[in-house]
C-alpha positions as CSV (number, residue, x, y, z in Angstrom):
1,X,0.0,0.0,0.0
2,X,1.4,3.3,-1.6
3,X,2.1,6.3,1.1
4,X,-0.4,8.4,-1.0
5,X,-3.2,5.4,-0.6
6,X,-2.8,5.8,3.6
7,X,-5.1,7.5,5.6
8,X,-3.9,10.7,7.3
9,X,-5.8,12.9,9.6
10,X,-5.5,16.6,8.4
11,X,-3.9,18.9,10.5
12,X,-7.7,20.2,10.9
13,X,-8.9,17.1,12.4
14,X,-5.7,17.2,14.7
15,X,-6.4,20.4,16.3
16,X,-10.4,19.5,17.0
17,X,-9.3,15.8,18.0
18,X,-6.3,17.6,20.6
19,X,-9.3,20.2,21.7
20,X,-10.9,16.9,22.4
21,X,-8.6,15.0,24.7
22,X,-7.5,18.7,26.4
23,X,-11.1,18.5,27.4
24,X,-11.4,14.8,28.0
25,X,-7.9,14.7,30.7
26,X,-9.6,17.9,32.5
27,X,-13.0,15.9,33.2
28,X,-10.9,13.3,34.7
29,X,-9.0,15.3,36.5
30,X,-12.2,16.5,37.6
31,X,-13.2,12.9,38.5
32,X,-10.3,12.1,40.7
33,X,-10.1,15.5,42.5
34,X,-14.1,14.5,43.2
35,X,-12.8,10.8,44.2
36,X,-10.1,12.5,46.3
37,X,-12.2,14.7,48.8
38,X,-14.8,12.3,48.8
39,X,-12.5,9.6,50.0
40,X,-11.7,12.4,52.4
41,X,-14.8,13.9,53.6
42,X,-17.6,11.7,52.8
43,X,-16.7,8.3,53.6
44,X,-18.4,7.7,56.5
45,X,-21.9,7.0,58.8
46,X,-23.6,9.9,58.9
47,X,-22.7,11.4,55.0
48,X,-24.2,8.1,52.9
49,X,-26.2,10.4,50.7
50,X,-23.7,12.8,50.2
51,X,-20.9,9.9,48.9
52,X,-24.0,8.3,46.5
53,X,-24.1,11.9,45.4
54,X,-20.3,12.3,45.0
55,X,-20.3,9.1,43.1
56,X,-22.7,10.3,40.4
57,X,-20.9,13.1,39.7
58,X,-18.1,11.4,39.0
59,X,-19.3,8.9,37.1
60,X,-20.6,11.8,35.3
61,X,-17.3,13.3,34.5
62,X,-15.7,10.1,33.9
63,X,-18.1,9.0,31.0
64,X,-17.6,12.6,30.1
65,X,-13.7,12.1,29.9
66,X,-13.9,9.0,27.7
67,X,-16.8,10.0,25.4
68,X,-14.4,13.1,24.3
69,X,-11.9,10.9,24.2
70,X,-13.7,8.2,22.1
71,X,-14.8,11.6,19.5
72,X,-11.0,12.4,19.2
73,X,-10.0,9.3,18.0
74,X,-12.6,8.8,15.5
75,X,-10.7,12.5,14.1
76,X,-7.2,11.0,14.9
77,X,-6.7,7.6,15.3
78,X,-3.6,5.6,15.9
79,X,-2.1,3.0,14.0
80,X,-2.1,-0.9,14.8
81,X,1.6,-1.1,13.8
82,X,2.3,0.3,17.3
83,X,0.2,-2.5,19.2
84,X,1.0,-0.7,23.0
85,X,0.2,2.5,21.8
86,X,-2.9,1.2,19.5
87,X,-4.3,-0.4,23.0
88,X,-3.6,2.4,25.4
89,X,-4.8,5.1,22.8
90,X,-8.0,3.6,22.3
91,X,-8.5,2.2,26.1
92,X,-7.9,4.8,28.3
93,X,-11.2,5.4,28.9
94,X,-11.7,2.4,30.3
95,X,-8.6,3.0,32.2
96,X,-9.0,5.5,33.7
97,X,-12.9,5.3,34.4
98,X,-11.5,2.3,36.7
99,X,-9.3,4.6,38.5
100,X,-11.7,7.4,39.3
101,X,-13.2,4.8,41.3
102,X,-11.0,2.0,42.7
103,X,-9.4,3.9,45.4
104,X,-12.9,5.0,46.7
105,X,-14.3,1.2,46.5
106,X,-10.9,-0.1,48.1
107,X,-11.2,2.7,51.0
108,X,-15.0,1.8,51.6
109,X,-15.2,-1.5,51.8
110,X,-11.5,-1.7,53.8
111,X,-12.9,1.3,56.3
112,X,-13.3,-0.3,59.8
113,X,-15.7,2.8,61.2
114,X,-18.4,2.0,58.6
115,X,-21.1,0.0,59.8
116,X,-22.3,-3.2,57.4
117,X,-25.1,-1.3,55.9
118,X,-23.8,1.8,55.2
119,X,-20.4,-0.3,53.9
120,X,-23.0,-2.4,51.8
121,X,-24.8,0.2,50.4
122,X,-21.5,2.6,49.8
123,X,-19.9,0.0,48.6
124,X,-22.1,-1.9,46.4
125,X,-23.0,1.8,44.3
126,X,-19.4,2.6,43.9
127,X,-18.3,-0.8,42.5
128,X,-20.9,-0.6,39.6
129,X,-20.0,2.6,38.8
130,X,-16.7,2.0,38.2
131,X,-17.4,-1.0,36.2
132,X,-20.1,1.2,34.2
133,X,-17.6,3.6,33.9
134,X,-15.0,1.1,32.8
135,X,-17.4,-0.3,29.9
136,X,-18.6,2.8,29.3
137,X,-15.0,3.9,28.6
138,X,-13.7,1.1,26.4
139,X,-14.0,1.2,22.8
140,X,-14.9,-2.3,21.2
141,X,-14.6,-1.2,17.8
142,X,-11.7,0.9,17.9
143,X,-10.8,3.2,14.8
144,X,-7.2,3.0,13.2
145,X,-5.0,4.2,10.8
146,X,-5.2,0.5,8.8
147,X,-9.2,0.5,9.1
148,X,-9.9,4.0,7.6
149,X,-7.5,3.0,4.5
150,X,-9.3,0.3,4.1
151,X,-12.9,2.0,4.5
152,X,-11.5,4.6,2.0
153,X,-11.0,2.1,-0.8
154,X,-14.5,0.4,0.2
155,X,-15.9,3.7,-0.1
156,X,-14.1,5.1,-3.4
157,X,-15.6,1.8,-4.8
158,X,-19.0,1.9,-3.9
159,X,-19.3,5.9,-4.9
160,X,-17.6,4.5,-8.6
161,X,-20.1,2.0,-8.8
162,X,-23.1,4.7,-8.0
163,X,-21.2,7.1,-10.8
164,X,-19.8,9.5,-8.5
165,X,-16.7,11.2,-8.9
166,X,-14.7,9.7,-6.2
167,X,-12.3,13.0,-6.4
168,X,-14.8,15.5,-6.4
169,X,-17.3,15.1,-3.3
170,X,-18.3,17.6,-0.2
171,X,-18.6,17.6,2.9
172,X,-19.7,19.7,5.7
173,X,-16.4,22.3,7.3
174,X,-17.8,21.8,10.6
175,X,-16.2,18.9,12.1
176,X,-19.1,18.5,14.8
177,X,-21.7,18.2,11.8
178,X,-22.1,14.7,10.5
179,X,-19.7,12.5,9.2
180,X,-21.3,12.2,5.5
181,X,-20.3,13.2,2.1
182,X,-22.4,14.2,-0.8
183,X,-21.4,13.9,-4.5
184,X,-23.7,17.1,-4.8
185,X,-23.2,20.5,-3.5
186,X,-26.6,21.4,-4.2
187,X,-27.7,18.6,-1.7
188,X,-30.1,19.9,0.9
189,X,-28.6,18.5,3.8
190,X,-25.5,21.4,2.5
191,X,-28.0,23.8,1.5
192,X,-26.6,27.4,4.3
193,X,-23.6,25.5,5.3
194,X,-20.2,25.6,5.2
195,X,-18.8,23.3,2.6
196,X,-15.2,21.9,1.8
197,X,-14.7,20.1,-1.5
198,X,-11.9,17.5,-2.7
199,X,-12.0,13.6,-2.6
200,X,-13.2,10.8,-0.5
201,X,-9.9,10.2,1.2
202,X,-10.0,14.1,1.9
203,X,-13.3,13.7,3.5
204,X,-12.3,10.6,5.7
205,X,-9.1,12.5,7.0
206,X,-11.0,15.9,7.9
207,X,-13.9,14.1,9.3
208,X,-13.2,10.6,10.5
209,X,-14.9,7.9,9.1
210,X,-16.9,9.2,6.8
211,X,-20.4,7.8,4.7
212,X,-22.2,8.6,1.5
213,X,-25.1,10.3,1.8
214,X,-28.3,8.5,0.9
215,X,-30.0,11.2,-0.8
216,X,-26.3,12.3,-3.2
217,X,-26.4,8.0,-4.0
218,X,-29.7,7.5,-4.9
219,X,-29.6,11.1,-7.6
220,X,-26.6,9.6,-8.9
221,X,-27.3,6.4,-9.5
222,X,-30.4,7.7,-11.6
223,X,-28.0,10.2,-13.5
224,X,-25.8,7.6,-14.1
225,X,-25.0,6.5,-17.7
226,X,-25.1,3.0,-18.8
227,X,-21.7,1.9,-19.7
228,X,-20.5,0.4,-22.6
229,X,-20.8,-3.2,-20.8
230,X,-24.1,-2.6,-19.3
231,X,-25.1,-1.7,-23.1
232,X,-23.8,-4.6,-24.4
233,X,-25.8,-6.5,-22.3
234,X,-29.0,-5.2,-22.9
235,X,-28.6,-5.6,-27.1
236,X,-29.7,-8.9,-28.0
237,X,-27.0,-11.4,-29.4
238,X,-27.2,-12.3,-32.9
């Protein structure tokens, strides 16, 4: 596979995607500064509510963290050459939606002062959120360099066989607008918008992963001329 054929994010995507994780690391640091007081303060008796209340918020800012985090690599994923990278780029969610909570759930249910119930109770809520927050984080599908290459040449096929131009689509400027792109500029879903024009890699590496729109295929496909084959196959033999 030539250098020219492999996906690479634009420098556009890049800055949205390191907006992204800027945004992603402060709700976790959120989440741990949350974890820290109330492993501090609110682990005991008498403040039950308060630490259920305490936890929902951080679960809050934890699934926060990795949905971000998620967003930014779908704009600038890693490669799977780098396996340790690949797996720590595409899992810290998960990572670290564990750690805004294991200290808490360790502290509770090691805390001799608690009595059963309230240890139960404390206990019980902060050990599924952090394994909601650690599925919540993980990415099961996770982009990559390889897979968008590949999409890319499924894609350029499919808009070929619907007659599109596979060098001359739009899409939307916006990166937090849809991830389609439209083989007409005159398409409504463009109609006001800001719109960027070039090819279908183009549009994967400033959006992501990127789709054909519906309405673009189905006008094309009508528009499209029959080729000589298709001809050929219509004129009886003989």
């Amino acid at each position: 596979m030539s250098d020219q054929e492999t996906f690479v994010a634009s420098e556009e995507a890049k800055g949205q995607a390191l907006k992204l994780r800027i945004f992603a690391f402060l709700a976790w640091i959120a989440a741990m500064g949350g974890q820290v007081y109330a492993i501090f303060n609110l682990i005991s008796n008498d403040k039950l509510m308060w630490l259920i209340g305490a936890i929902v918020v951080i679960f809050i800012l934890a699934f926060t963290g990795s949905t971000l985090w998620k967003k930014a690599n779908r704009l600038d994923p890693a490669s799977e050459k780098n396996p340790t990278k690949f797996f720590i780029q595409n899992q810290l969610g998960a990572i670290m939606g564990i750690l805004a909570f294991l200290p808490m759930v360790v502290m509770i249910l090691s805390n001799k002062e608690l009595d059963g119930k309230t240890k139960g109770i404390a206990g019980s809520i902060a050990a599924i959120a952090m394994v909601a927050a650690g599925v919540t984080g993980a990415d099961f599908n996770p982009p990559s360099v390889e897979k968008y290459t590949e999409e890319i040449r499924q894609k350029t096929a499919e808009a070929q066989e619907a007659g599109i131009d596979a060098g001359n689509v739009y899409w939307l400027t916006d990166g937090t607008r849809g991830n389609k792109f439209h083989s007409f500029q005159d398409c409504q879903y463009l109609k006001g918008k800001n719109v960027s024009n070039g090819s279908i890699k183009e549009s994967f590496e400033h959006k992501g992963s990127s789709e054909l729109c519906k309405v673009c295929k189905k006008k094309s496909m009508k528009r499209k001329v029959p080729s000589l084959e298709d001809v050929k196959e219509l004129v009886p033999a003989g």
